[in-house]
N, C-alpha and C positions, 0 to 999 in steps of 0.2 A: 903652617897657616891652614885654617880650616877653609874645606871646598865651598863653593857657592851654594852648590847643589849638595843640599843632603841625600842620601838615600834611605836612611833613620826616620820613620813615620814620626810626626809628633804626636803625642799624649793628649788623650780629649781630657782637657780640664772639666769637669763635672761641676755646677752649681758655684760658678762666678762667678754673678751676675749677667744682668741682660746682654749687656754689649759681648761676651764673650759668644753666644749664640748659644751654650748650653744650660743658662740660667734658669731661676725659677722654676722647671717641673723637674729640671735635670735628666733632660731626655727618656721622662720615661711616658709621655704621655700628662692628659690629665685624668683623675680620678680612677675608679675601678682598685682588683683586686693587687693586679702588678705593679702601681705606681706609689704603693705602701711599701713601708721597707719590711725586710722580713718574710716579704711574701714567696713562699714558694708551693706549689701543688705534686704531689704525687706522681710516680710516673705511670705511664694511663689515664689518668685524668680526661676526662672527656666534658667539663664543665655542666656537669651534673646528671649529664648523661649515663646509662648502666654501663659500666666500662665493659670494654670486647669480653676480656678473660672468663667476668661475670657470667656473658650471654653465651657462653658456651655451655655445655651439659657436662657433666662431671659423670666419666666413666670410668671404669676397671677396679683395679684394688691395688695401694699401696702398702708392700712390706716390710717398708723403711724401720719401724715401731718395731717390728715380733721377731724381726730377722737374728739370727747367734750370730754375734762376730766372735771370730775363730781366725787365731793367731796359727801360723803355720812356721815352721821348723825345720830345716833340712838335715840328714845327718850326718853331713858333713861339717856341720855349727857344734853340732853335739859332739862328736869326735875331738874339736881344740877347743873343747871345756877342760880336758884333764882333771877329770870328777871319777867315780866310781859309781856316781847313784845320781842323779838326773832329775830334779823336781819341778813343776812349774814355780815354786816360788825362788828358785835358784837360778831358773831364765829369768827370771822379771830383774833378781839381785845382778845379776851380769849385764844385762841391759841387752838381750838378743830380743825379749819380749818386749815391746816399747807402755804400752798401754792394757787398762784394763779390757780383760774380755770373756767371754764364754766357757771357752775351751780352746785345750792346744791341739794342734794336727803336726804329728812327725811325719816327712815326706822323705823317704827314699832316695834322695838325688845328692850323691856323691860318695864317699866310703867311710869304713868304720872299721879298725887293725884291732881295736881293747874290748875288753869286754865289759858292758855297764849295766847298767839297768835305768830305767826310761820310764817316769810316769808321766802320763798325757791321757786326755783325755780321749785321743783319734790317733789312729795309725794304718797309713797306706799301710799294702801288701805288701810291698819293693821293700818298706822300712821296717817292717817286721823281720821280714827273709835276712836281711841284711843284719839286723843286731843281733839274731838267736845267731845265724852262720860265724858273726864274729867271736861268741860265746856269751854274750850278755842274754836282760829278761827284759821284757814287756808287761810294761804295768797299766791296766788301765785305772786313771781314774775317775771318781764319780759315777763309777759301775758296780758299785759291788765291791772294789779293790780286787778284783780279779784278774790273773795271771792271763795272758793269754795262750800259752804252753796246756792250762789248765793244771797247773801243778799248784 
C-alpha cells in the first residue's frame, strides 16, 4: 500500500492551462528575450553591456601557434623494440609515438644491453652516453644526417 505522505517532489506540469497555475506564459514570465523558446545568451553576457573579459587589456604573448611539439622517448622503450635500427617512422608504426609532431627527443632514463642505432631528432646526454656505451650509433635527424660520434 502506498504511504500518505510522499516524499517524491511532484512534477511541475508546464502549460496546462489556467487552473493548473502554470498555464499560459508557462512560467516563464511575459514577453522579453527568455520567455521565447530557444532563447539562450552566452556566458558573460551582460545584456549589451562590454562584457568583463572585453574590458580588460590584453597583455603578454602567447606561444601556443609557433611552439615545436616534440614527442619524447625513453631508452628503455627503445631497448623492447627488438629492432637493429630505430627510425621515427617505425615509432609512429609501433605506436610508442601516438601523434603527429616536430621532432623526437631520446631521454636516457632506463637501460640499453644491444646495440642499435637511433635516429631522432634530439638526444639528452644520459641517452647518448648510454647507446654508444652499449655499442650502438646516434643518428641525428633533420641535421644534416650527422652522426653524432662524427664518424
Amino acid at each position: 500500500m502506498k504511504s500518505k505522505f510522499s516524499y517524491k517532489k511532484k512534477r511541475k506540469r508546464i502549460g496546462r492551462g489556467i487552473g493548473s497555475g502554470h498555464g499560459k506564459t508557462s512560467c516563464r514570465g511575459t514577453k522579453g528575450q527568455l520567455s521565447r523558446s530557444g532563447s539562450s545568451r552566452t556566458p558573460g553576457f551582460e545584456g549589451g553591456q562590454t562584457t568583463f573579459i572585453r574590458r580588460l587589456p590584453k597583455r603578454g604573448f602567447n606561444n601556443t601557434a609557433f611552439r615545436k611539439r616534440i614527442e619524447v622517448v625513453n631508452v628503455d622503450r627503445l631497448s623492447s623494440l627488438n629492432e637493429k635500427e630505430i627510425t621515427p617512422a617505425l615509432l609512429y608504426e609501433k605506436g610508442i609515438i601516438k601523434k603527429k609532431c616536430d621532432g623526437i627527443k631520446i631521454l636516457g632514463n632506463g637501460r640499453i644491453d644491444k646495440a642499435i642505432t637511433v635516429h631522432a631528432d634530439y638526444f639528452s646526454k644520459g641517452a647518448q652516453e648510454k647507446i654508444k656505451a652499449a655499442g650502438g650509433k646516434v643518428v641525428l635527424v633533420g641535421k644534416g644526417n650527422k652522426t653524432v660520434d662524427g664518424e
